[in-house]
C-alpha positions in Angstrom: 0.0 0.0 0.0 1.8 2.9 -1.0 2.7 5.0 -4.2 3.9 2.0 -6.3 7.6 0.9 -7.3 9.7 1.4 -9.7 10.2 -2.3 -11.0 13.4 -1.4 -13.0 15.5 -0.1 -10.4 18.5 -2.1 -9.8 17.7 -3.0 -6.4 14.4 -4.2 -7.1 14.8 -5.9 -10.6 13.4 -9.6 -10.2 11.9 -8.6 -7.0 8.7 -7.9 -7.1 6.0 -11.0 -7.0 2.4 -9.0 -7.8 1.3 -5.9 -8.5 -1.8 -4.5 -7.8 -2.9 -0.6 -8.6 -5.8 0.8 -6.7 -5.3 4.0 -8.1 -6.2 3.7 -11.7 -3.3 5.8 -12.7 -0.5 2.6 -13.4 2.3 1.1 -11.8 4.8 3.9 -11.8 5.9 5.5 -8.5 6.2 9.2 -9.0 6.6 10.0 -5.4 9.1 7.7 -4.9 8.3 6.2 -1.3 6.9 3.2 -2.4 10.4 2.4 -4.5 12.3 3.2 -1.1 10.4 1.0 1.6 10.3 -2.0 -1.1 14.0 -1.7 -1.3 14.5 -1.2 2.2 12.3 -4.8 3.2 13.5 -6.9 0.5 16.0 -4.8 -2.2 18.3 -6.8 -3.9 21.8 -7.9 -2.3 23.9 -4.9 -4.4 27.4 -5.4 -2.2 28.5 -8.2 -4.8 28.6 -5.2 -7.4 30.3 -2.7 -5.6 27.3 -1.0 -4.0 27.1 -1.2 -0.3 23.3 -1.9 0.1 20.7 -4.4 0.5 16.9 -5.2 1.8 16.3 -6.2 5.3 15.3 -10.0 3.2 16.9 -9.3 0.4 16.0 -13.4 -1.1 12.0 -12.5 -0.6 9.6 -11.7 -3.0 7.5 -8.4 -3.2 3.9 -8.2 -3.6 3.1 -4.7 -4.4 -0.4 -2.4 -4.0 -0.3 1.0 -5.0 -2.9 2.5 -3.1 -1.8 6.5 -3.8 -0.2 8.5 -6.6 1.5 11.0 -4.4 4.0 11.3 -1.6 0.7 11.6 0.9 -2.5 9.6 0.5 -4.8 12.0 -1.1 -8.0 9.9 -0.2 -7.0 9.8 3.4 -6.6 6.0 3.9 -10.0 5.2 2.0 -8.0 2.6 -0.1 -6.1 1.0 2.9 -8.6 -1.3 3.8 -8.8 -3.1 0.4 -5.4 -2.8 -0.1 -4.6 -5.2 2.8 -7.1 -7.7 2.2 -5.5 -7.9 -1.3 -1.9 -8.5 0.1 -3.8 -11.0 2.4 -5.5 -12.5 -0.2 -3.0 -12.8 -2.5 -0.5 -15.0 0.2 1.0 -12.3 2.3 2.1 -13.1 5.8 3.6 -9.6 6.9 2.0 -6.5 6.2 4.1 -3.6 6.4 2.1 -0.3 6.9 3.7 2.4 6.5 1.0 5.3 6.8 -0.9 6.9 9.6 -4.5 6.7 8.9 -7.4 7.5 10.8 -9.2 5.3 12.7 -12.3 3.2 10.9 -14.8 0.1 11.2 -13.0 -1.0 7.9 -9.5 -0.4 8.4 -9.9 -2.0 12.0 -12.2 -5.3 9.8 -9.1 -5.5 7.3 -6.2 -5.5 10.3 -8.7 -8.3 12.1 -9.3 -10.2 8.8 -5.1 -10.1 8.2 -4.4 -11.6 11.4 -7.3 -14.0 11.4 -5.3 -15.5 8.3 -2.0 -15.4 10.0 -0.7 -12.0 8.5 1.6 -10.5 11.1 0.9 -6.7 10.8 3.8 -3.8 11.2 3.2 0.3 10.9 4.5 3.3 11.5 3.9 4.7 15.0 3.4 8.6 12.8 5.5 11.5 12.4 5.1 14.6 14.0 3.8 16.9 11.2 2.5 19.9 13.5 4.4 22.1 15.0 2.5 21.5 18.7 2.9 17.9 17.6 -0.5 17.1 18.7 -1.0 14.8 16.0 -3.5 12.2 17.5 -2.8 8.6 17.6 -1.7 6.7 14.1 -3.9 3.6 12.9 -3.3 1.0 12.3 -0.3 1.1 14.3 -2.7 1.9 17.2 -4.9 -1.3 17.0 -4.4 -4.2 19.8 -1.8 -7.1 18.0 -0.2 -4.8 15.6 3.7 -4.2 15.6 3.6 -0.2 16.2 7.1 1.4 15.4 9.0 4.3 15.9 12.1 6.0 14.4 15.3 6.1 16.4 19.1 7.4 16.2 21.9 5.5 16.2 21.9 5.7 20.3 18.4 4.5 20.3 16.6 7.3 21.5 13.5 8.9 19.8 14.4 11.2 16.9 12.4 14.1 16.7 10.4 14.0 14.1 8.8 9.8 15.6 5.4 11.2 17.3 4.4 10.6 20.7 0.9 10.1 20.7 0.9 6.4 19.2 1.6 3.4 21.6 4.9 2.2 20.3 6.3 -1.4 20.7 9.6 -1.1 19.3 11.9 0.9 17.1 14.2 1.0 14.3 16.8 2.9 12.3 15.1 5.8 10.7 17.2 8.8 10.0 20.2 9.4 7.7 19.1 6.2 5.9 19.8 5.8 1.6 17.0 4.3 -0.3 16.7 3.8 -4.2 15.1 6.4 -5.8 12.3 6.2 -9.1 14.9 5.9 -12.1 17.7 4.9 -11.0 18.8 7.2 -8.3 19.1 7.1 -4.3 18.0 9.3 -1.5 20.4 9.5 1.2 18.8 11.2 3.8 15.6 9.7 4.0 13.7 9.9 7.1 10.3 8.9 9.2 8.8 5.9 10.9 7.8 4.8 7.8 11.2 3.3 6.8 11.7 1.8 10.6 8.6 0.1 9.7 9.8 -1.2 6.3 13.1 -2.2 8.6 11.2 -4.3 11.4 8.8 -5.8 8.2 12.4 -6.8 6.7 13.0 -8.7 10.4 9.4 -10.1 10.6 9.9 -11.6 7.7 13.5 -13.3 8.5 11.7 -14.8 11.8 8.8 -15.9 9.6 11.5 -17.4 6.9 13.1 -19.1 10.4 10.6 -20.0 12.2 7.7 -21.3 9.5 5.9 -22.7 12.5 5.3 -20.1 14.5 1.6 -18.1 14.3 1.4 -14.2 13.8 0.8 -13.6 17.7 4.0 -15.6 18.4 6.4 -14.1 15.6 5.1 -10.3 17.5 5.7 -11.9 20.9 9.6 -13.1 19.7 10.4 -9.6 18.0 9.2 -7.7 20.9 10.8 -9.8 23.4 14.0 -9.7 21.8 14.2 -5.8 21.5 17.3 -4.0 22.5 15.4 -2.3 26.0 13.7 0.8 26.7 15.9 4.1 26.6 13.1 6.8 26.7 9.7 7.9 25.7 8.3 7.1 22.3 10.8 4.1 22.0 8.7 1.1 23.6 11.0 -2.0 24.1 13.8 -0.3 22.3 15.7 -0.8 19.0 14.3 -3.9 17.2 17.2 -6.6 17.1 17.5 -8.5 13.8 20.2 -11.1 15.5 18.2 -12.1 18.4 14.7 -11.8 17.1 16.1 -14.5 14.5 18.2 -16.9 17.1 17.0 -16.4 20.5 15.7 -18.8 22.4 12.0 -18.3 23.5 10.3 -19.7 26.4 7.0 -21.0 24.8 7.8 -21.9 21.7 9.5 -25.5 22.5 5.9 -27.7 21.5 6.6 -29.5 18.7 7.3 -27.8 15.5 6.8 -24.7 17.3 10.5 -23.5 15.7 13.0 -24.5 14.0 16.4 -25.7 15.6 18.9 -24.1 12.9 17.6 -20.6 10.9 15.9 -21.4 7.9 18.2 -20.1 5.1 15.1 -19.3 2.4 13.3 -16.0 3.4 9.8 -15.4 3.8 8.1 -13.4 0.5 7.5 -9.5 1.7 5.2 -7.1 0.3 6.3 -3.1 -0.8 5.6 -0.3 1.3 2.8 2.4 0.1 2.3 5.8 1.2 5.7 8.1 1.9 6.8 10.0 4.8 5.9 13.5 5.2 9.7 14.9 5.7 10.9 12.6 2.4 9.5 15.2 0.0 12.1 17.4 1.1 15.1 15.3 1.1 17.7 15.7 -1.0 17.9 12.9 -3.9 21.4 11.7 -4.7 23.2 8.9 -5.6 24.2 6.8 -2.6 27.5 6.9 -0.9 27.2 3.7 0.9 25.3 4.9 3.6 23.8 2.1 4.2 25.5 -0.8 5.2 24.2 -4.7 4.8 26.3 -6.9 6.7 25.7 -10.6 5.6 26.5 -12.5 8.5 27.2 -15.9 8.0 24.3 -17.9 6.4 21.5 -15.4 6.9 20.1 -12.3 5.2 21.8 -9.5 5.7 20.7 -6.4 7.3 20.5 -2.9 5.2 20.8 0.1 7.5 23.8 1.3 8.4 22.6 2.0 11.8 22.4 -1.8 12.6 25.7 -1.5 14.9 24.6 1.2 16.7 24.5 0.3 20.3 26.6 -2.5 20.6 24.8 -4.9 19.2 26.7 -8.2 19.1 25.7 -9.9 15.9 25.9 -13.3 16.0 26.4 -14.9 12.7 23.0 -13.6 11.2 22.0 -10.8 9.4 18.9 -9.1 9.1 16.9 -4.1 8.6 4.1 10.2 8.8 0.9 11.7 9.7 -1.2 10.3 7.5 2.7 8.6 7.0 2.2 8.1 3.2 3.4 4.8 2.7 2.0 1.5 2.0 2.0 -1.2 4.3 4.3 -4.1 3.4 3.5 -7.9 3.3 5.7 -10.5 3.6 4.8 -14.0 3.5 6.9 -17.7 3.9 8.6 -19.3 1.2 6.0 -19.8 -1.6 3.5 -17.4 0.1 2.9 -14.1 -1.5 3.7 -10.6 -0.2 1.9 -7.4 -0.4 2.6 -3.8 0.6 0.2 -1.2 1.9 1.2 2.1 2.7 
């Protein structure tokens, strides 16, 4: 759910699964956030070639649905609803939202109906967009079950511009990041909770890949539980840990089949982000200078934003990633599911 993707970018060529437009105005992205939280969740591995990036899963597939035409959705979240049934519909099993809607009987039906099938559902906690920043809550990232996330800095406090009136249950790296840009280009300095949601997606969907046997409420209980800590207000359990969200061991999850023993090595299929972040408009576009760094530890994905390190994490040997935020959400689903994005 967001403003489409460009399908011939580098990092996203062979990527993308399904494509739906809601719009009636065709595939292309002209606002460019729907190219950038694709990427971001499941952009091609580009270190090979010289080019220090790569998706959170960069081995999933995409399953994009353009709900908007612009860099804000213009209809106010009318389109969401649908949007994630499609992604639902169509396989996904994580649905990245990456938009701050109101709240609705409809877009509360279509968040029920995606977890109901085993979706596990991620958005963007909002941006601050006023300069009181009395925003109001963000939905869906305000509804019971759904990953709500924040942006942080690379000392895992709250960056300005994440808003405080949404519950939040985790953050992620989302400032300073470099996304691929509509024809060919990058953005270096893209920023908003909209891309920390595209990075935890990116993570949902490594656990999912992992841990096939896991249902949605477990795969939210293992990311949350393996969060960095608490380190302010706005930042819930902390900075989202691709490592241990991945390897940990969970108390719960020992039935039978419940997980597991060794990470699976084929990623789950993710779904493209929709609607872009308020403060992306105004970043400037350039071509990347390796901002964004992928590390691919040992037999795992590796993880895209350069902030990954920050804090201390210890990776082990795996790798892994606006008022009305105007990005669609992003789906990703296990191997031979199909992913969707809403925005």
């Amino acid at each position: 759910m967001d403003s489409g993707v460009d399908v011939g970018h580098t990092m996203l060529e062979g990527r993308v699964a399904d494509y739906t437009d809601l719009t009636g105005t065709g595939k292309r992205d002209c606002a460019g956030h729907g190219t950038g939280v694709a990427a971001l969740i499941a952009g091609r591995d580009l270190t090979a070639q010289g080019v220090p990036l790569a998706g959170v899963a960069p081995g999933a597939g995409l399953v994009i649905v353009k709900q908007q035409n612009a860099d804000r959705d213009e209809h106010g979240g009318e389109r969401l609803p649908s949007a994630i049934r499609k992604a639902v519909d169509v396989g996904a099993q994580v649905v990245n939202v990456s938009i701050a809607a109101a709240p609705s009987p409809a877009l509360e039906q279509a968040v029920r109906y995606a977890q109901d099938h085993d979706a596990v559902v991620v958005a963007a906690a909002g941006n601050v967009t006023k300069d009181d920043g009395n925003d109001g809550p963000a939905y869906p990232a305000s509804y019971p079950g759904v990953i709500s996330v924040a942006s942080l800095g690379e000392d895992g406090h709250r960056i300005e511009s994440s808003g405080l009136q949404t519950r939040v249950d985790l953050g992620a790296p989302g400032r300073d990041l470099t996304i691929p840009w509509p024809g060919g280009g990058y953005n270096p300095q893209a920023e908003g909770t909209s891309f920390a949601a595209a990075y935890v997606s990116g993570v949902v969907a490594l656990v999912r890949a992992s841990h096939p046997a896991l249902h949605q409420d477990q795969v939210v209980r293992r990311v949350l539980s393996t969060a960095d800590g608490n380190v302010g207000d706005g930042t819930g359990r902390g900075m989202v840990n691709p490592t241990q969200a991945v390897t940990a061991i969970v108390p719960g999850e020992d039935a039978p089949g419940a997980a597991t023993a060794q990470p699976s090595l084929h990623p789950a299929k993710l779904a493209a982000p929709s609607h872009s972040d308020g403060h992306t408009t105004d970043v400037a576009i350039g071509v990347a200078a390796g901002a964004v760094g992928l590390a691919a530890l040992a037999a795992l994905c590796g993880i895209v934003v350069p902030m990954g390190n920050r804090r201390g994490w210890r990776p082990g040997r795996v790798v892994l990633g606006d008022r009305e935020e105007d990005e669609e959400p992003i789906v990703t689903g296990t191997e031979g599911g199909t992913i969707g994005a809403h925005h």
